[in-house]
C-alpha positions, 0 to 999 in steps of 0.5 A: 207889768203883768200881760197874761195871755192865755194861748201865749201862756201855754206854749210858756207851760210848755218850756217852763223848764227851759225858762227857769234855765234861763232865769237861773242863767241871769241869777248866775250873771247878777251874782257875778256883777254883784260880786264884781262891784263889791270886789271892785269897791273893796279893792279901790279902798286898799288897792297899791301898785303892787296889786294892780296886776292882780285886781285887773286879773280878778276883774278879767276873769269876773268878765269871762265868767259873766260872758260865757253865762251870758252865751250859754244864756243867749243859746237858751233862748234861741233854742227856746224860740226855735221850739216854741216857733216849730210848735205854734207853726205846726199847730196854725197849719194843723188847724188850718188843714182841719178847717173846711173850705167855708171857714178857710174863705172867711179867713182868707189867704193874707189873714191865714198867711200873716198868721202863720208866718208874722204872727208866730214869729211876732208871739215868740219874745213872749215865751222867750224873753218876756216870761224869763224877765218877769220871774227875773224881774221879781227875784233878783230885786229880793236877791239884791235887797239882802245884798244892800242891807249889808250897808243900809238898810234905808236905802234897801226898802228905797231901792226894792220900792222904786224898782215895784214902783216902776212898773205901774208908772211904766203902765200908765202908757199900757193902753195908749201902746196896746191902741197902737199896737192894734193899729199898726198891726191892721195897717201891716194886714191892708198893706200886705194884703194889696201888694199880694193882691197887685203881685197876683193881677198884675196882668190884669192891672197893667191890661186896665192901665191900673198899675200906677193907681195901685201903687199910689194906693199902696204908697198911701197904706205904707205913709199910714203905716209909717205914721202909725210906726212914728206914733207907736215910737213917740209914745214909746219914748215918752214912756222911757224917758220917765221911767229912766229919770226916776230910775238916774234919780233915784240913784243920786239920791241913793249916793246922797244917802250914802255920803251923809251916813259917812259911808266910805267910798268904798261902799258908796261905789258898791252901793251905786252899782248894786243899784244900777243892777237893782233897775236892770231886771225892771229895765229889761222887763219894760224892754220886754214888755213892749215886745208882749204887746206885740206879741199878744196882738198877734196872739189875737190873730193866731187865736182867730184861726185856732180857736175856730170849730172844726168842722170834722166831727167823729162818732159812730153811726151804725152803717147800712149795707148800702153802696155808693154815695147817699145825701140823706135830706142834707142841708148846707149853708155858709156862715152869714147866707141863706142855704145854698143846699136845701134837704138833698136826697141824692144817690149816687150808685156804685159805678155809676157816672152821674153828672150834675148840671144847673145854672151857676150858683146853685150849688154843684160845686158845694155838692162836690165839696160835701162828698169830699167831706171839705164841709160838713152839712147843717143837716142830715147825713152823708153816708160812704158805702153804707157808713155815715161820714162822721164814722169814717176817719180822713184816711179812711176817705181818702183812699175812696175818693179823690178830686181832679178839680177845676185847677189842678195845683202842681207843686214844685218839685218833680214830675215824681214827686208830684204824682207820688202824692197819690201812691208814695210807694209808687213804682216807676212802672206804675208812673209811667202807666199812668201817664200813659193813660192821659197821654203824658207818657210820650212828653216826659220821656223826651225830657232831660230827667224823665220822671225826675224832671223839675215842674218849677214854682206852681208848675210853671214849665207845663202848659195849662193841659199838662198840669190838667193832665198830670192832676188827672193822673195823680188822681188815677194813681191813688187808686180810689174807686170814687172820683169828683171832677169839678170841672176839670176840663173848663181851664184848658183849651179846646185840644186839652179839653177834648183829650181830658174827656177821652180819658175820662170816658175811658174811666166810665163803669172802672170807677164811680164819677161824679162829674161837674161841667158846664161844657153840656155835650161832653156829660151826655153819656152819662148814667144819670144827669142831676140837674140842679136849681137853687140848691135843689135837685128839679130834673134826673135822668138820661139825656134823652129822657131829660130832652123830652121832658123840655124842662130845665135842662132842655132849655140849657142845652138849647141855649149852649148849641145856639151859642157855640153855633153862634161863634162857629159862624 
């Protein structure tokens, strides 16, 4: 059964060497079967006592002789799927890394996940074993025809049709398979993503009683799977067991054949064993079909993430002698919805602290994504000191500007390892200096390690303010002289908060700040306030000119210092 897939059919290009080495491997092992079994026929015919003790020798090392080719072989191919493993997962998260962060929520983190884990290692037999069956598949019944017209020519054309034959039959049950196939793989990508979905509220669950309902659901998803397992089997076996009395068939007929055209029982042995290893290599190309279906369903879902545009376009764009951040009549809007940003003109001077505020929704936090080029606009230009964005490599970016977002991710591993993602030939000098700075350097020199400490899985052994503050000084450490805070203070408590904003007011004119808060009293100091609505820029100044102008911000500021009075009593 030819199944050709385009993306599967590359990674083969790519280790076609080590494919014909496979396939000259079992060409090697067919040789020797097939000069056992005409030894073995020989030998019954004329075999006496006194030769015992030499046919079991021959036959013995005719054994040895096929197993080390078939361990030789065996390595082959694992080390083929270990190739061809390190280079699909290196190219899924490649891709996923160049995608932007639109692209990345409409995939979603269960798609992206199963892609590039199950979905890899579902694709490997493709490349490993399904391409060496099907050129073996071709070549040893032509090997094996030459070798049975030294008997019968007859059963020769007989044995090479059946086996050909065996391939369409065995392809009526292709489309029945490829349906379930598709099924079961959407079962395996709902199941998967509810039980992460449980594990990651579980709280929230259990806070709603809502634990046993879940498990009833996902009980629910695993009968389906299993039912859809149970189909897949049951056609699978049909598909067998035609396949494998046609094949039984035809060899008693193959002996019939034999016996009326007086061949001796010599041959007649042989015949039957060249035979069996005539529908050997169809046999394993049908074993091995099963595992390319597979195998070209989670191509499918690989391909939906590699073959998705990247967002990082590069030309060259003369710069200007401009500094700072300027949007230039900027667009933006997420696949499938209306614009969240509408012809931007923003500047954003250097050195300067600009804060942007408005209501949710209308689109701080896609401005911050912008700058960081996470997105590119729809329309309009972004330039970086003069220079348009898509002149600038990712390097280049990065060393300029840096992000403390909303929640920092701390990595496992160390209190070092995290922070030298910002500077990787930071001294312990400079690591420390920085925790000085946000007030982290007292902390981790009371811990048994220091610097070397172990932050456990996502940080789990720091507090929420720590793992803040340990962002924040990552981010100082990298040294950009552009820096996003996209509400880096709203996910600590009240202590943390105020601490995080003395070391962010300790960063005014050192460095340009564009920040995002909702907490309205702690960006008052700012140069400039944008304030924003439905993805428009409707109010800047200071926050004293915005407060006489009674406008938006003024209405927003009222509203918060009614709130907050309002808890205070």
């Amino acid at each position: 059964m030819l199944l050709i897939d385009r993306l599967l059919m590359e990674y083969g290009k790519r280790s076609w060497l080590w494919i014909v080495g496979i396939v000259g491997l079992r060409l090697f092992i067919l040789v020797g079967i097939t000069q056992f079994s005409l030894l073995l026929g020989k030998v019954l015919a004329t075999m006496t006592v006194s030769t015992i003790g030499f046919v079991i020798g021959l036959c013995l090392s005719i054994s040895l002789f096929i197993l080390l080719v078939s361990l030789v072989q065996g390595e082959l191919e694992y080390q083929l799927q270990a190739r061809t493993r390190t280079m699909m997962r290196n190219e899924m998260v490649k891709k996923t890394l160049e995608l932007d962060s639109g692209q990345l929520e409409e995939i979603g983190p269960t798609s992206s996940s199963i892609a590039a884990l199950d979905a890899v290692e579902m694709a490997l037999p493709y490349v490993s074993v399904y391409l060496p069956s099907l050129v073996y598949s071709f070549v040893a019944p032509l090997y094996l025809f030459f070798e049975v017209c030294k008997y019968q020519i007859g059963i020769a054309y007989i044995l090479l049709a059946v086996s050909w034959l065996l391939l369409p039959i065995h392809n009526l049950f292709r489309k029945n398979i490829e349906r379930l196939r598709k099924k079961y793989w959407l079962s395996l990508e709902m199941m998967t993503r509810l039980y992460l979905d449980g594990l990651r509220g579980m709280t929230t669950l259990k806070i709603y009683n809502q634990s046993k309902a879940h498990v009833k659901k996902l009980e629910q998803y695993s009968q389906e799977l299993n039912r859809d397992i149970h189909a897949f089997m049951k056609i699978n076996f049909s598909s067998f067991l035609v396949t494998e009395w046609i094949m039984y068939g035809t060899l008693f007929l193959v002996v019939l054949w034999g016996i009326q055209s007086q061949l001796s029982l010599a041959n007649n042995l042989s015949l039957l064993l060249l035979g069996y290893a005539y529908f050997a290599s169809i046999r394993q190309l049908m074993s091995a079909t099963h595992d390319a279906l597979t195998a070209i369903s989670a191509s499918t879902k690989m391909q939906s993430i590699l073959q998705k545009k990247t967002a990082r376009v590069y030309e060259f764009i003369p710069a200007n002698q401009e500094e700072g951040i300027q949007f230039e009549n900027v667009s933006f809007s997420y696949e499938g919805r209306n614009e969240v940003i509408q012809d931007l003109n923003l500047d954003i001077k250097k050195g300067e602290v600009l804060a942007l505020v408005g209501l949710s929704g209308c689109g701080k936090s896609t401005i911050a994504s912008l700058a960081l080029r996470f997105i590119d606009p729809k329309k309009g230009h972004i330039r970086l000191d003069g220079q348009d964005y898509r002149s600038l490599s990712e390097e280049i970016l990065r060393k300029k500007l840096v992000m403390v977002p909303q929640r920092v991710h701390i990595f496992s591993g160390t209190i070092r390892s995290n922070l030298m993602l910002g500077k990787e030939t930071a001294s312990d000098e400079e690591l420390f200096a920085v925790l000085k700075k946000v007030r982290l350097e007292d902390f981790v020199k009371t811990l048994p390690h220091q610097l070397d400490e172990e932050v456990g899985e996502n940080g789990s052994r720091l507090s929420g303010g720590q793992k803040q503050k340990l962002g924040m000084a990552r981010a100082l450490l990298s040294d950009a002289p552009y820096m996003v805070l996209d509400e880096a203070t709203s996910a600590v408590d009240p202590k943390n908060e105020e601490e995080i904003w003395r070391i962010i007011h300790t960063l005014f004119h050192e460095k340009t700040l564009l920040l995002i808060s909702h907490r309205l009293s702690t960006i008052q100091q700012a140069d400039r306030i944008v304030v924003m609505e439905e993805g428009k820029i409707v109010e800047e100044g200071t926050h004293d000119q915005l407060m006489a102008n009674a406008g938006l911000y003024a209405q927003m500021v009222d509203q918060q210092e009614a709130l907050e009075g309002g808890f205070g009593d």
